[in-house]
C-alpha angles and dihedrals in degrees: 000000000000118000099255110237100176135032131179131222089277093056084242108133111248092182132005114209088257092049084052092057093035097054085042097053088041104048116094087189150025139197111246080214122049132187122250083206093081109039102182084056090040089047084050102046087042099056087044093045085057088035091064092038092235130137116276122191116213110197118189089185120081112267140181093266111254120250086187116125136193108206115222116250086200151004122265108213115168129169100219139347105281084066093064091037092066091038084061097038083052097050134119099202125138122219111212097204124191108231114218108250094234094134091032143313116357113253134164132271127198120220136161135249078223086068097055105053086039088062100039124100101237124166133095087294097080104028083108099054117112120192142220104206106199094162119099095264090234098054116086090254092053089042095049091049083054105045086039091054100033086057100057097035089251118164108245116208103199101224108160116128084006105152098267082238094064093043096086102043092051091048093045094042086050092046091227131188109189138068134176120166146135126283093249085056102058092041088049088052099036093072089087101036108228135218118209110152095198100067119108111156131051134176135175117210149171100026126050117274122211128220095252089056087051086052095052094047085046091063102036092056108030097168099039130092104255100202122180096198117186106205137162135212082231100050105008121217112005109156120040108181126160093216134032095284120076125199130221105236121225096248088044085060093089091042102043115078114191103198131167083347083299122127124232138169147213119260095235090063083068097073091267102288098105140090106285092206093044116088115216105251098199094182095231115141118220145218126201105220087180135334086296115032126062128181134224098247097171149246127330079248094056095058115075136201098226111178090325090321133130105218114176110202091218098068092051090053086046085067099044090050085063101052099094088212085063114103113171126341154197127204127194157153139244142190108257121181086219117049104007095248148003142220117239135170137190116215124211094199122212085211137048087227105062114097138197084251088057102043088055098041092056085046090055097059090059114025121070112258095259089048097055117096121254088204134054121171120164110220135185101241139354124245112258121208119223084260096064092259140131111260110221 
């Protein structure tokens, strides 16, 4: 049997490593933007779209699907996989990526297929890894997963938008060893703490992790690398920590800006394809813990003016991270006459018998008066972005 290189949510191969070459060495065109629906024809068109070093565009909203083509100039046919492997470490091709709108209005970013391989671990030493890819496959965090596991050969189980109940027996059934998801994944999928042996390697990405997260994760998985990573779709990965508090590294020191609290970075940090006289705004805002370590606090968006008050949402859902009975959250702000805004949160409950009155009155034992919310409602579930975020 063919080694599997792809499987979807339901376990079932969608391509072995010989259909791969096969459907590569076989296509006379490709579309420059593939959809993310169908993920065995979006593998495809991506791979060609690299193969014949042309521009694809990788789009997370919903769009009218494109009819576009890009006819082939000539025919891939590789004998096994280290032959692709070095076509797409060779490649030119330039990856158009939707960012996800988290500090504004989406907007595209241009980035290389030069960038990624650049930025990916490759060597003997991961060519056993197997991966669970729970990112959208056209944001910076699902691309990387991809890049990172195509170029060593390494299996790849979709698991993105994947029912929390059927998570830990396709991880256990594949075997699989690394893990890479959003905060409001792992929280989703902790409330029945799972065993899979095989995992050894975790990171959170793409929304601020707090430390009690990190712990949980920690003891779940006692043998495994707990990694919090801060990336960008502009720059990519930019902070590893293993713990809620990133450093700034001696040679990121000429590339890291600290402003107004506020984090930029260099351009080169970009791949090369932006402005060199334009700094990165990321539009995180920052917190000094001591002259060395920083956290991730938020968005502008994310800190409020309650009353005259600073509130920063992070340190609310801090709180509720830490109330066993909390399962999954959402914390926001609204537009009051009286006192400008106000603090709200929606509760997902681990048991039918937590309330909104008991949920603020534990709040209110350990936040200030201004932070508490003046509105508690318990939900069913939390809105999830395309991104795997929490919308707030």
């Amino acid at each position: 049997m063919n080694n599997w290189f792809f499987k979807d949510g339901q376990g079932e191969t969608l391509l072995d490593e010989q259909q791969l070459l096969r459907q590569i060495k076989e296509a006379n065109s490709f579309c420059p933007q593939p959809n993310p629906a169908d993920m065995e024809t979006f593998l495809l068109h991506l791979l060609l779209g690299i193969l014949q070093q042309e521009n694809v565009y990788l789009c997370h909203a919903k769009m009218p699907e494109s009819t576009a083509v890009v006819h082939l100039t000539k025919v891939f046919a590789f004998q096994n996989m280290a032959e692709l492997i070095d076509a797409v470490k060779q490649s030119k091709a330039v990856l158009h990526l939707q960012t996800s709108g988290t500090g504004g209005t989406p907007k595209f970013v241009r980035q290389t297929v030069q960038f990624f391989v650049n930025n990916s671990r490759q060597g003997a030493k991961y060519q056993a890894d197997r991966w669970a890819l729970c990112y959208h496959p056209c944001h910076m965090a699902g691309l990387q997963i991809l890049f990172q596991a195509l170029l060593n050969a390494n299996p790849i189980l979709y698991l993105f938008q994947q029912k929390t109940s059927k998570i830990s027996p396709l991880l256990h059934q594949n075997n699989i060893s690394h893990l890479s998801a959003t905060p409001t994944f792992f929280r989703m999928w902790l409330n029945t703490p799972p065993s899979i042996p095989s995992l050894q390697y975790l990171a959170c990405g793409g929304e601020r992790a707090d430390q009690t997260l990190i712990n949980r994760l920690k003891a779940c998985f006692p043998t495994a690398r707990i990694r919090n990573i801060f990336a960008t779709t502009e720059c990519g990965t930019v902070f590893v920590s293993d713990g809620e508090f990133f450093r700034i590294s001696k040679k990121q020191r000429h590339l890291v800006r600290i402003q107004n609290n506020e984090l930029h970075l260099h351009p080169s940090l970009a791949g090369g394809l932006a402005n060199a006289d334009n700094w990165h705004n990321t539009g995180d805002q920052i917190e000094w813990i001591d002259e060395a370590r920083f956290r991730i606090i938020g968005r502008r968006k994310d800190i409020l003016k309650v009353a005259g008050h600073k509130v920063v949402l992070s340190d609310i859902a801090h709180v509720l991270e830490q109330l066993p009975e909390v399962h999954n959250y959402r914390v926001f702000g609204r537009p009051n006459s009286i006192s400008g805004q106000i603090v709200c949160c929606d509760v997902v409950a681990r048991r039918a018998d937590c309330s909104s009155a008991s949920i603020r009155t534990k709040l209110r034992t350990r936040l200030q008066p201004y932070q508490c919310p003046r509105i508690v409602r318990i939900v069913d579930r939390i809105e999830i972005s395309t991104s795997g975020k929490t919308i707030r």
